[in-house]
C-alpha positions as CSV (number, residue, x, y, z in Angstrom):
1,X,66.7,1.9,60.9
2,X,66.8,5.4,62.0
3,X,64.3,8.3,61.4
4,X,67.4,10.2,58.9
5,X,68.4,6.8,56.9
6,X,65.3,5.8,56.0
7,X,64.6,9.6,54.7
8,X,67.4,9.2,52.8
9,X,67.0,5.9,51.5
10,X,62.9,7.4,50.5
11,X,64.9,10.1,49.0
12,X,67.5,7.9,46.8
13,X,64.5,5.8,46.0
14,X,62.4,8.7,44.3
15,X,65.7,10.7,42.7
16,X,66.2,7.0,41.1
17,X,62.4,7.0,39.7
18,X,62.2,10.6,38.8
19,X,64.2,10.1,35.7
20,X,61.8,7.0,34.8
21,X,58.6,8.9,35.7
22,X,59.5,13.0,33.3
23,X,60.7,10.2,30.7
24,X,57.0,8.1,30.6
25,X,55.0,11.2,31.0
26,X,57.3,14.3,28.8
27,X,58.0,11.8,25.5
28,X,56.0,12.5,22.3
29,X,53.8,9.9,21.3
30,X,54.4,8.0,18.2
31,X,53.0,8.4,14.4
32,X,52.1,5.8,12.5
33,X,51.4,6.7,8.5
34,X,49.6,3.1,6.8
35,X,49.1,3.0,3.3
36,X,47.0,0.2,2.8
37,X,43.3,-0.6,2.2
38,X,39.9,-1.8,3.8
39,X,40.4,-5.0,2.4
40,X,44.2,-5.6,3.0
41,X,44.4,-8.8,5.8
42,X,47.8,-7.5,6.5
43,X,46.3,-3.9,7.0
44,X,43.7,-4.6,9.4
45,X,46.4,-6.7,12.0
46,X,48.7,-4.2,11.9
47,X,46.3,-1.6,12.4
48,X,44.5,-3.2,15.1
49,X,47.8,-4.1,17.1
50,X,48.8,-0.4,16.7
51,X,45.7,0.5,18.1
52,X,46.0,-1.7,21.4
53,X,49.1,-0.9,21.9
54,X,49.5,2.7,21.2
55,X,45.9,3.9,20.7
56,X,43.9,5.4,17.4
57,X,45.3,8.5,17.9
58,X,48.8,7.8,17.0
59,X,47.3,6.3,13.5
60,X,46.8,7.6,10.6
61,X,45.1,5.1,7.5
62,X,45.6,6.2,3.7
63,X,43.5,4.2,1.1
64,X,45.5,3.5,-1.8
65,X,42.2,3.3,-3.8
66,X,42.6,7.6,-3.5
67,X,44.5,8.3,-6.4
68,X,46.2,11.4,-4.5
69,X,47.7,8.2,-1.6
70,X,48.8,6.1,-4.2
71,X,51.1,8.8,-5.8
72,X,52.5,9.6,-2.7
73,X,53.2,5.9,-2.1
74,X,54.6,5.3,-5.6
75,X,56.8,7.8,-4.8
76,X,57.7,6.7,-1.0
77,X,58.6,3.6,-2.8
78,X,60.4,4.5,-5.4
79,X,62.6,6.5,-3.1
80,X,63.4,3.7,-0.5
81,X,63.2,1.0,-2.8
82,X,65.3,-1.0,-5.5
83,X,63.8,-4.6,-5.2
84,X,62.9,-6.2,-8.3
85,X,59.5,-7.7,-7.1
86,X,56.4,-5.6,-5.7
87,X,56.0,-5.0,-1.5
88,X,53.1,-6.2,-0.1
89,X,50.5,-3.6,1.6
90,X,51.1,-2.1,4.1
91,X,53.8,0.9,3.5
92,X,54.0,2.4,6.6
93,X,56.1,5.5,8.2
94,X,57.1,5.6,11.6
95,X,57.5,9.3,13.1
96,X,58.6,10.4,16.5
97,X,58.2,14.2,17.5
98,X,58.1,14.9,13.5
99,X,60.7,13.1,12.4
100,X,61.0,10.0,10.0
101,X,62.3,6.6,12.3
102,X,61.6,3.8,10.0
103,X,59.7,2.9,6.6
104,X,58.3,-0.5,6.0
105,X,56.2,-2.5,4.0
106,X,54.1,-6.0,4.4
107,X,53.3,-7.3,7.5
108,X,55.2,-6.2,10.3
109,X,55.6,-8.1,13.7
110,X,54.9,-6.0,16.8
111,X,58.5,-6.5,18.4
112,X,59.6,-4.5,15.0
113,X,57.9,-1.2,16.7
114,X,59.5,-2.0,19.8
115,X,62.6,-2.1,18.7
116,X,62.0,0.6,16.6
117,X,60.9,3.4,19.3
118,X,63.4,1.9,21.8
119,X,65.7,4.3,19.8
120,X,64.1,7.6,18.7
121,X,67.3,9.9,18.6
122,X,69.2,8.6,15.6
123,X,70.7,10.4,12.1
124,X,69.3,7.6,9.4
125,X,66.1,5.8,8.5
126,X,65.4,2.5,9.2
127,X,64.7,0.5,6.1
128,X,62.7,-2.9,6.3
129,X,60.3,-5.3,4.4
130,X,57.9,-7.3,6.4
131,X,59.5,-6.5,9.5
132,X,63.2,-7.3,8.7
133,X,65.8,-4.3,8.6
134,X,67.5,-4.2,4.8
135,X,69.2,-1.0,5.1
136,X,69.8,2.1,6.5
137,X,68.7,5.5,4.6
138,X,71.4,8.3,5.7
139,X,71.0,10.6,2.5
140,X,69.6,13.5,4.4
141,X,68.3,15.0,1.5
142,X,66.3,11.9,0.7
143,X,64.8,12.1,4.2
144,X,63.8,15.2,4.0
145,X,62.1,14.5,0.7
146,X,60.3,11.4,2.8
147,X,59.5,13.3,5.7
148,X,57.9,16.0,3.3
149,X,55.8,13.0,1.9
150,X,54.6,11.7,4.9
151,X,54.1,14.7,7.0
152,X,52.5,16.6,3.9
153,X,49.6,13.6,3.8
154,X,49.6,14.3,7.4
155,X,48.8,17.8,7.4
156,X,46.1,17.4,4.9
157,X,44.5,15.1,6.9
158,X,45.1,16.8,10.6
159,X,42.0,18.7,10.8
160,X,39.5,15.7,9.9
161,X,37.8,14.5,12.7
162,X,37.7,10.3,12.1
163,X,40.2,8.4,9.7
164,X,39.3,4.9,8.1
165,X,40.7,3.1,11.2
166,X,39.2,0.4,12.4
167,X,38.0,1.7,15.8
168,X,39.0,-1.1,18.3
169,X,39.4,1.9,20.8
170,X,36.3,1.6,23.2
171,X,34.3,4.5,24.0
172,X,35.1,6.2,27.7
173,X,32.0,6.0,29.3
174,X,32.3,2.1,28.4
175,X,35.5,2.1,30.5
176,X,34.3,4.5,33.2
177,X,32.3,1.8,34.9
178,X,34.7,-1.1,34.8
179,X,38.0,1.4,36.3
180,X,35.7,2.2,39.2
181,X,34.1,-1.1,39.8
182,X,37.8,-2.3,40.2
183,X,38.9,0.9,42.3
184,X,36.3,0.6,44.8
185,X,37.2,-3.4,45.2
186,X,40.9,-2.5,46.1
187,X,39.8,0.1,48.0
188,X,37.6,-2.0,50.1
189,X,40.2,-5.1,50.5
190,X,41.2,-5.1,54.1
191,X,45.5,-5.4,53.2
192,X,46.3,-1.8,53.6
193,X,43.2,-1.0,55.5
194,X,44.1,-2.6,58.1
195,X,48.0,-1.5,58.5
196,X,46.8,2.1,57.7
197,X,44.7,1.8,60.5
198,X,47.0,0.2,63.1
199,X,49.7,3.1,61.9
200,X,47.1,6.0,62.7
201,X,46.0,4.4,65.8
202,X,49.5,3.7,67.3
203,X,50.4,7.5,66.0
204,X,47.5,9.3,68.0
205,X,48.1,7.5,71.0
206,X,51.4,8.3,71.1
207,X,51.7,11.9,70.0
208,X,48.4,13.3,69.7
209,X,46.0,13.8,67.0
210,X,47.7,16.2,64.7
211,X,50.7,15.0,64.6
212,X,49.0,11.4,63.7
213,X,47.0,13.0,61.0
214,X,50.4,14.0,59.2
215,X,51.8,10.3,59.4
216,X,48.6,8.8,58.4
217,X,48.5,11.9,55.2
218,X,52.4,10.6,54.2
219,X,51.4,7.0,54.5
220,X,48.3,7.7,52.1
221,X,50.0,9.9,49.6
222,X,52.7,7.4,49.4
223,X,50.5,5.2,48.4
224,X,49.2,6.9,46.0
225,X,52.4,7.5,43.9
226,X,53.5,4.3,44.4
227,X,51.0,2.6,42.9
228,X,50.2,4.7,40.1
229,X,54.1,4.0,39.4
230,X,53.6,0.8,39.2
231,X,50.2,1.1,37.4
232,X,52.4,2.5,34.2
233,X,55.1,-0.3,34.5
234,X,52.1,-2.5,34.1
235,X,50.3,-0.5,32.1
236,X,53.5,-1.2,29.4
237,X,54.0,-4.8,29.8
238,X,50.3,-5.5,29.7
239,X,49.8,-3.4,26.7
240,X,52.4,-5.2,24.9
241,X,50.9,-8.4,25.8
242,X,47.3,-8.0,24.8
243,X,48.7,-6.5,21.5
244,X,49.8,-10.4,20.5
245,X,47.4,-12.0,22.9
246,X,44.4,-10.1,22.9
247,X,42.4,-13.3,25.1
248,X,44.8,-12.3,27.9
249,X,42.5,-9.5,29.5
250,X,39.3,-12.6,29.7
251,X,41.9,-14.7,31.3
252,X,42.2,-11.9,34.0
253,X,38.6,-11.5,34.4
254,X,38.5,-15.5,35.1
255,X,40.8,-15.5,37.5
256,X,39.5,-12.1,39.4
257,X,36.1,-14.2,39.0
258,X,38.0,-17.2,41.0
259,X,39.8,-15.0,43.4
260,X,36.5,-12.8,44.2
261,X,34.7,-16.4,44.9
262,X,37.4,-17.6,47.3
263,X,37.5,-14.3,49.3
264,X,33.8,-14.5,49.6
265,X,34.2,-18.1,50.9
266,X,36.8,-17.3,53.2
267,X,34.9,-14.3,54.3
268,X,32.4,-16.4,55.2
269,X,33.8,-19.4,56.3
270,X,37.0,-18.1,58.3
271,X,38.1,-14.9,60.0
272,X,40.4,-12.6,57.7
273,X,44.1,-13.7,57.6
274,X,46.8,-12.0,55.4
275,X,48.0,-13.5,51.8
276,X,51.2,-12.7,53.1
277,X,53.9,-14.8,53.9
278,X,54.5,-15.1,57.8
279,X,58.1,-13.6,57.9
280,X,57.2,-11.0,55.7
281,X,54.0,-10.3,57.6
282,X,55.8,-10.4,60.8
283,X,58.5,-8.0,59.8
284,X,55.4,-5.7,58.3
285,X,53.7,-5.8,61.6
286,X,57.4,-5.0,63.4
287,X,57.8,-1.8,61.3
288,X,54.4,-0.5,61.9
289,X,54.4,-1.0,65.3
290,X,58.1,1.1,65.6
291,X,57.0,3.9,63.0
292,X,53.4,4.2,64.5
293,X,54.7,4.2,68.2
294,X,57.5,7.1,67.3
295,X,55.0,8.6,64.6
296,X,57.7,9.1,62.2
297,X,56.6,10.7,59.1
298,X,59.3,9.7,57.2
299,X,59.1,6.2,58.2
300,X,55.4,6.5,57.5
301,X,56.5,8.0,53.9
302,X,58.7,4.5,53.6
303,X,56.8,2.5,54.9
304,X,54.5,3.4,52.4
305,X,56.6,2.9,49.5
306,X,57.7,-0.9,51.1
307,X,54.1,-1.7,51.4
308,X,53.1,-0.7,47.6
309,X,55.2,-3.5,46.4
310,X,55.0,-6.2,49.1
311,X,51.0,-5.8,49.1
312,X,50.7,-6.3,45.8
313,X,49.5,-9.6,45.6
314,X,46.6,-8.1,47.7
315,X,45.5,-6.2,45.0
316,X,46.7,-7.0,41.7
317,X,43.7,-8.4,40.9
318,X,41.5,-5.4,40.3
319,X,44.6,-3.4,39.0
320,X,45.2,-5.7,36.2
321,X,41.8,-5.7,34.6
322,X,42.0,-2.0,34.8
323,X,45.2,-1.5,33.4
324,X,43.6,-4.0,30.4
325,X,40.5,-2.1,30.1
326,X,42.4,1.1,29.6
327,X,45.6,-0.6,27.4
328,X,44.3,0.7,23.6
329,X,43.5,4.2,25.2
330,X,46.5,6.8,24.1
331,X,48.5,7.6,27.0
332,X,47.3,10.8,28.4
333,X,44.0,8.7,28.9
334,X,45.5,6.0,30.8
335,X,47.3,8.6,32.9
336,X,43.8,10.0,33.3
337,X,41.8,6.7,34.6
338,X,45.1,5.7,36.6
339,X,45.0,8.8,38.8
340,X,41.1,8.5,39.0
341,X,41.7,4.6,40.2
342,X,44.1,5.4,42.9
343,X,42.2,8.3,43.6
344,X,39.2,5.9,44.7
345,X,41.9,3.3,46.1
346,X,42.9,5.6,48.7
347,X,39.6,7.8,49.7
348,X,38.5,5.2,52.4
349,X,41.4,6.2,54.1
350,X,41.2,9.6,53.6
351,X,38.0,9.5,55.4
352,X,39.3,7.5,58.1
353,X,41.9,11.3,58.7
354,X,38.4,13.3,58.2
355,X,36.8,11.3,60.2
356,X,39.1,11.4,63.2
357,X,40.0,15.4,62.6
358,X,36.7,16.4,61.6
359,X,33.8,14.7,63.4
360,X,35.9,13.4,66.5
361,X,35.7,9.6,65.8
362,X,37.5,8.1,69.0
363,X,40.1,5.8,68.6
364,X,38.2,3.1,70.7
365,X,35.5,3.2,68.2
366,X,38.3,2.6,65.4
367,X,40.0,-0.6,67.3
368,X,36.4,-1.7,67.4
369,X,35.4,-1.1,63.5
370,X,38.6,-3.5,62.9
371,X,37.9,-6.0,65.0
372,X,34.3,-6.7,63.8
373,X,33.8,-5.6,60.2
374,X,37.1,-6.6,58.3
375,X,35.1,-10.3,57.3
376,X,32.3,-7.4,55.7
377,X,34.9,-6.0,54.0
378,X,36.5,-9.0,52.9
379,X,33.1,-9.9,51.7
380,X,31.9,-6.8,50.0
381,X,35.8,-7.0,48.4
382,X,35.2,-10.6,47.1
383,X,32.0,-10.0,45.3
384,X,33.4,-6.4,43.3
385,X,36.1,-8.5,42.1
386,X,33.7,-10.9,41.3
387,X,31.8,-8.3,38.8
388,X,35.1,-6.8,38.1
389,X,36.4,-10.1,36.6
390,X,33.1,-10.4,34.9
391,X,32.9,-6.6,33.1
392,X,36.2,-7.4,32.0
393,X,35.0,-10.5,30.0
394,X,32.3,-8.9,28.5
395,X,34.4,-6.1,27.9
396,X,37.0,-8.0,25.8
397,X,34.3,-10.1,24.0
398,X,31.7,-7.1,23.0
């Protein structure tokens, strides 16, 4: 492929996410009015998936024993309602960007909020009871009288520091620790170490150091957005799993446990060897080879992008357990700890530029380094995941 079609084809690629990417990170979060109280079974599930899925913040918890919240919800009800038996607790609003989505009472499955957000420009209400849809509310003067309900409770209680929710949310410095435990094991695993290095080695020789230093930045910074890309794709699937399936996130710490115990066998026993398949890892070394030889930054840019996905299995161990420990945060905070995790993912190889451009590190000393210390770094890898896989357990369980 030639230096101008894979730019273009990079280019396509990104004008493709783009949309995907302003959509995740410009949309309002939701806002999620429960009437209900302390000792409502059906309250505390619905407020606890709410939390893991979209994070305390998007919550706020009425008591009906407050005679001021059970007026408002006698009147909610008697507005939405013409049933000739009494809803179960919770009644619950759903807002989006201040305006009235859905009203519901009972229990209500998580796939209903799905469903429900999945479409936030409409003209009517939702109606449901216990998760099932029983009409549609298109009197606009009726939601307006809702809205002025709900959002009126809502302004009373916007300047009050703590609600009556449940906190499931954990506090940050008890995620800090775990997101850069799991960071610094990615970063260390020898997959994309090792074709950064071959790229930047190949680049000097052929073109000099500064012109290198560019393709080895493009490779790195592609990186970077690539995989905090597919950090929020994760980040939504997982959330929505560990919403019904909360032991999901100890299941990933086991099996980070098992994978960090086999890669400090095989560290130990055998020399490293890719996890990749051998057409695909011949075809990776065939593309590094031709882009590091013509030190193409575009293809470097590319190259990058292919490697995000195809090198997942690399490292989708540690990325899972963080995208798990950060799932009931709301979503500026996972933004936050994403961009701090790839930030530590790709600083070894940002010191690998410094240490070439700044303190004159020779190439020979490089091609050395990789030849003797990628079992140490298969090692050191193996054992973070290890206590990776093991923070996460005792994460979930505390």
């Amino acid at each position: 492929m030639t230096k101008g079609r894979l730019l273009i084809s990079s280019a396509i690629i990104l004008l493709l996410l783009t949309p995907a990417i302003l959509n995740v990170l410009l949309d309002p979060e939701p806002l999620f009015l429960v009437y209900g109280t302390e000792e409502c079974p059906n309250c505390r599930k619905i407020l606890k998936e709410l939390s893991e899925i979209y994070g305390n913040d998007t919550i706020l918890f009425l008591d009906l024993k407050e005679k001021k919240n059970l007026d408002r919800a006698l009147q909610i009800l008697d507005l939405v309602y013409d049933v000739g038996k009494t809803p179960d607790t919770p009644l619950i609003g759903v807002f989006w960007n201040n305006s009235l989505l859905a009203v519901t009472v009972g229990y209500t499955p998580v796939n209903f909020w799905f469903e429900v957000l999945n479409d936030t420009i409409r003209e009517s209400v939702l109606i449901a009871w216990e998760g099932k849809v029983i009409g549609n509310l298109t009197n606009k003067e009726t939601i307006s009288a809702l809205e002025n309900l709900f959002m009126g409770v809502q302004k009373e209680n916007e300047t009050q520091s703590t609600t009556t929710v449940e906190k499931t949310e954990k506090p940050l410095g008890e995620i800090l620790p775990g997101v850069i435990l799991a960071a610094a094991a990615d970063s260390v695993n020898p997959c994309v170490f090792s074709i950064f290095l071959v790229l930047t080695i190949l680049s000097v020789q052929s073109v000099g150091k500064k012109r290198g230093t560019w393709v080895g930045l493009a490779f790195i910074l592609t990186i970077y957005l690539s995989y905090f890309l597919l950090g929020l794709g994760l980040r939504t699937i997982l959330s929505r799993l560990l919403a019904s399936y909360s032991w999901i996130l100890v299941l990933i710490g086991a099996v980070a446990i098992a994978l960090g115990g086999y890669e400090v066998f095989s560290a130990i026993a055998s020399p490293f060897k890719s996890i990749l398949p051998g057409s695909l890892k011949r075809i990776t070394a065939e593309k590094v080879e031709e882009i590091g030889t013509r030190a193409s930054i575009a293809g470097a840019f590319g190259l990058g992008i292919l490697l995000s996905f195809t090198l997942l299995p690399c490292s989708w161990g540690p990325y899972l357990v963080t995208v798990g420990l950060i799932a009931g945060l709301p979503f500026g905070k996972q933004v936050m700890f994403l961009l701090l995790y790839n930030f530590v993912f790709i600083l070894p190889l940002a010191l690998v530029l410094l240490a070439i451009n700044l303190f004159g590190v020779r190439l020979r000393a490089l091609k050395y380094w990789r030849g003797t210390k990628f079992p140490l770094m298969k090692l050191v890898a193996g054992i973070l995941l290890v206590l990776v896989g093991v923070y996460a357990i005792l994460h979930q369980i505390a």
